[in-house]
C-alpha positions as CSV (number, residue, x, y, z in Angstrom):
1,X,0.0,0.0,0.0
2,X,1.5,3.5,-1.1
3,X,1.8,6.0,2.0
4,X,0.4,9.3,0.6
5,X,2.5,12.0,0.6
6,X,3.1,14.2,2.7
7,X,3.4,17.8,1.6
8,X,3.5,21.8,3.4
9,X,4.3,24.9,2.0
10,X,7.6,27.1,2.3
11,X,6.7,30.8,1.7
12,X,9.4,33.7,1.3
13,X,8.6,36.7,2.6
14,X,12.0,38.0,1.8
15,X,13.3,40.7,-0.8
16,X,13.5,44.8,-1.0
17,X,10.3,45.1,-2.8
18,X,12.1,48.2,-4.2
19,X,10.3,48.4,-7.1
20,X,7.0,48.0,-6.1
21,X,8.2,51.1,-3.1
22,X,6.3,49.1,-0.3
23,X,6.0,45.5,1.2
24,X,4.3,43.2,-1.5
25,X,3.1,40.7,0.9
26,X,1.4,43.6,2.8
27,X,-0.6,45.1,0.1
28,X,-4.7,44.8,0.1
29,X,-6.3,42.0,-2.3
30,X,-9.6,42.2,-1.8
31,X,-10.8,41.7,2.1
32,X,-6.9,40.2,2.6
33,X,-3.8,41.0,2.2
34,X,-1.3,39.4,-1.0
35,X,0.1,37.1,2.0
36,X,-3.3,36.0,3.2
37,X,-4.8,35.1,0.1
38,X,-1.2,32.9,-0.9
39,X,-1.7,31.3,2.1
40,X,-5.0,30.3,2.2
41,X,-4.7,29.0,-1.1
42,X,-2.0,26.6,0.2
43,X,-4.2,25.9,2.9
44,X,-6.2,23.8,0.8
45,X,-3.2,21.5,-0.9
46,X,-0.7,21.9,2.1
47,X,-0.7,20.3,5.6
48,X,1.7,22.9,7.1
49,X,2.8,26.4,5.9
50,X,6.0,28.3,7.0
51,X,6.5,31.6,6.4
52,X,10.5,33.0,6.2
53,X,10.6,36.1,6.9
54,X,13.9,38.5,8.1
55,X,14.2,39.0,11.6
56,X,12.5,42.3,11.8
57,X,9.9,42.2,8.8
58,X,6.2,42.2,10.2
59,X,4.1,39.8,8.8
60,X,0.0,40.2,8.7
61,X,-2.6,38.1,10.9
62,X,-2.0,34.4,9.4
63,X,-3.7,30.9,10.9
64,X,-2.4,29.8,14.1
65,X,-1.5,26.5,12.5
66,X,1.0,28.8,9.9
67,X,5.2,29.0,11.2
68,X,7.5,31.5,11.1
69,X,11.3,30.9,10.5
70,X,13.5,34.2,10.7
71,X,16.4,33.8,8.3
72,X,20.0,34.9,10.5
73,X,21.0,37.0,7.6
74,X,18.7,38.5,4.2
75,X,18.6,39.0,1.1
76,X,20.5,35.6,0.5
77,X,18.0,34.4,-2.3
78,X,15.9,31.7,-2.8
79,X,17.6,28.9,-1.5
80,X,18.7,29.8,1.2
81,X,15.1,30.7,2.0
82,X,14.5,27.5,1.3
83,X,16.7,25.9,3.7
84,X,15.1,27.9,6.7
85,X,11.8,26.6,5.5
86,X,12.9,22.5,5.2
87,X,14.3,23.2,9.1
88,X,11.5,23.8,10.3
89,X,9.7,21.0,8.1
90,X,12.4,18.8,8.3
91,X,10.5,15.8,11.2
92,X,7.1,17.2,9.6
93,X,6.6,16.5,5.7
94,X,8.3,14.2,3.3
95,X,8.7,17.6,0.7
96,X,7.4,21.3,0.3
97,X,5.9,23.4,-2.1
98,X,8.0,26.8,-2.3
99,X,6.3,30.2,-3.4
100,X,7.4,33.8,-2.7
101,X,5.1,36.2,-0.7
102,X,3.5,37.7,-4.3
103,X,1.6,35.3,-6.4
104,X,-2.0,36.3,-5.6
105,X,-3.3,34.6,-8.8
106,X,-1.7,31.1,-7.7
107,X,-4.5,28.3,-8.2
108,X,-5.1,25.0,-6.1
109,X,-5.1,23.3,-9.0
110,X,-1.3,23.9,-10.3
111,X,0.1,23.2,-6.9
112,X,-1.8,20.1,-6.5
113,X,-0.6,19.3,-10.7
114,X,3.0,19.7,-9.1
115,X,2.9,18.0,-6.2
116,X,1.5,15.4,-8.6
117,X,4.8,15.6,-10.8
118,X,7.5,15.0,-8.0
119,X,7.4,11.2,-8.6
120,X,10.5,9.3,-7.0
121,X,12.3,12.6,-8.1
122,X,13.8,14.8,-5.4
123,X,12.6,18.3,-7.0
124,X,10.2,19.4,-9.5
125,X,9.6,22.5,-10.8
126,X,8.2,24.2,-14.1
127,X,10.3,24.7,-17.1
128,X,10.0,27.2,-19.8
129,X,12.6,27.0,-23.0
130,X,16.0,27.7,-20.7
131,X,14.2,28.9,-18.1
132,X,13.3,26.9,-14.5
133,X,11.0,28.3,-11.8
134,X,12.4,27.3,-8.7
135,X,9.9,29.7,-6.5
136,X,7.0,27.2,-8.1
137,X,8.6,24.3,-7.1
138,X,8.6,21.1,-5.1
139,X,11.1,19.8,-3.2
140,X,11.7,16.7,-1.3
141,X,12.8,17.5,2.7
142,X,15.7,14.9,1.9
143,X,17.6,18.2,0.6
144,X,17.9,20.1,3.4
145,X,21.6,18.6,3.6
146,X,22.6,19.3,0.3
147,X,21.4,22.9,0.2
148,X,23.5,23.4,3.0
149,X,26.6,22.2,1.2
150,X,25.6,24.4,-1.8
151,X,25.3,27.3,0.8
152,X,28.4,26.7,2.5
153,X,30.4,26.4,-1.1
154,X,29.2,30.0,-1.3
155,X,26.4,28.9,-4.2
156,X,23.0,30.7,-3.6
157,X,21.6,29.6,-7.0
158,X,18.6,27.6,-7.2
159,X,19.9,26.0,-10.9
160,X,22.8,24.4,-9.5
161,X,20.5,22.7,-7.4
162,X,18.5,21.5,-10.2
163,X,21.6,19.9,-11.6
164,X,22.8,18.1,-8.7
165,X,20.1,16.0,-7.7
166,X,17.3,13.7,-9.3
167,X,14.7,16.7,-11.1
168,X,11.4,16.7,-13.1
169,X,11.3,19.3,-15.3
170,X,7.6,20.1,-16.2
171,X,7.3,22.2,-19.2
172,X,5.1,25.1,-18.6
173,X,3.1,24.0,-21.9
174,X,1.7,21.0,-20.0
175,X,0.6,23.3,-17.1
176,X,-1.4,25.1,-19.0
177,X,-4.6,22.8,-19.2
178,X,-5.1,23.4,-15.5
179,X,-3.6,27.1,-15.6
180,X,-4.2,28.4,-19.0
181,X,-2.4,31.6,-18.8
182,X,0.1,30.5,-15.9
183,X,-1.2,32.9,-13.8
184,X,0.4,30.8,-11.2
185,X,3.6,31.6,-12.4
186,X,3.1,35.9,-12.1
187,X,4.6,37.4,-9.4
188,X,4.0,41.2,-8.9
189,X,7.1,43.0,-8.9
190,X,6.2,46.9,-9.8
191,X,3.1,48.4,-9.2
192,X,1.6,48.3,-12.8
193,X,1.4,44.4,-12.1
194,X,0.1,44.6,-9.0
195,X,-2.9,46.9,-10.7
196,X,-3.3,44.8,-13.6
197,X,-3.6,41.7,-11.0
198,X,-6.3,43.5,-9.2
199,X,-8.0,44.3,-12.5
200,X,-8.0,40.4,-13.7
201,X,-9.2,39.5,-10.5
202,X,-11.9,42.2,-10.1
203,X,-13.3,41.1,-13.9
204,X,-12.7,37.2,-13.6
């Protein structure tokens, strides 16, 4: 009999938002905040959500059952995000899904259609020509030791990651029968496309 899979939900709370001038995760998306809504969403897929934040960046009202790692030192990228969040996890899930702080449109749907894809693999994420989307990802808690060795070597990208270990790479094209216009896959990084978010959602 196969054991079922268990799966929570790293999100990153991290970056300067200096484009957008203000915290993304913060900003109003209907009666909740970006944050909110992304983790509710997960809610429904996930069994256990943590959020990594830095050490002095406020967070809105989230579920009590929702973590909260601080990261020692920010702005370190993705994987070392990543890292904080499979510490936490580590005892708790046999892999995670990660996301960053500002995909409002994300749908049940495509995290449950990656979850789906992870196999025997130790990571999947989304691929698009050359292109990976590691903050879309899933990743077995198995790598927690091997992200550290990439972090100590000095090697913050996600990609060499990729190579190292066993990885599905799901082109984007066979995402889109669940997720037509990858919506999951928009992150709002300037306030034109946090407007034009608003505006799809407001007319969907």
């Amino acid at each position: 009999m196969t054991v079922p899979l268990r799966v929570g939900a790293v999100i990153l709370c991290g970056g300067k938002s200096s484009r957008m001038g203000q915290p993304k995760h913060l900003l109003p998306f209907g009666n909740e905040t970006v944050m909110q809504r992304v983790v509710r969403i997960l809610c429904k897929v996930t069994q256990d959500v943590v959020i990594v934040a830095a050490q002095d960046q406020d967070v809105p009202e989230l579920p009590e059952s929702c973590l909260i790692a601080r990261d020692d030192v920010t702005h370190q990228g993705p994987l070392s995000g990543l890292m904080y969040g499979l510490r936490v996890l580590d005892d708790k899930v046999d892999a995670v899904y990660l996301t960053g702080c500002d995909v409002p449109m994300l749908r049940v749907e495509f995290v449950r259609e990656m979850i789906n894809r992870l196999g025997n693999a130790d990571l999947a994420v989304p691929f698009d020509l050359q292109f990976t989307h590691p903050l879309a990802g899933v990743y077995r808690t198995s790598l927690l030791e091997k992200i550290e060795e990439l972090l100590d070597a000095g090697e913050r990208r996600p990609r060499k990651l990729i190579e190292s270990v066993t990885s599905i790479l799901v082109s984007v094209d066979e995402l889109r029968g669940i997720d037509p216009q990858l919506d999951s896959l928009r992150n709002m990084n300037s306030p034109e496309d946090y407007a034009e978010m608003l505006r799809v959602t407001d007319n969907a």
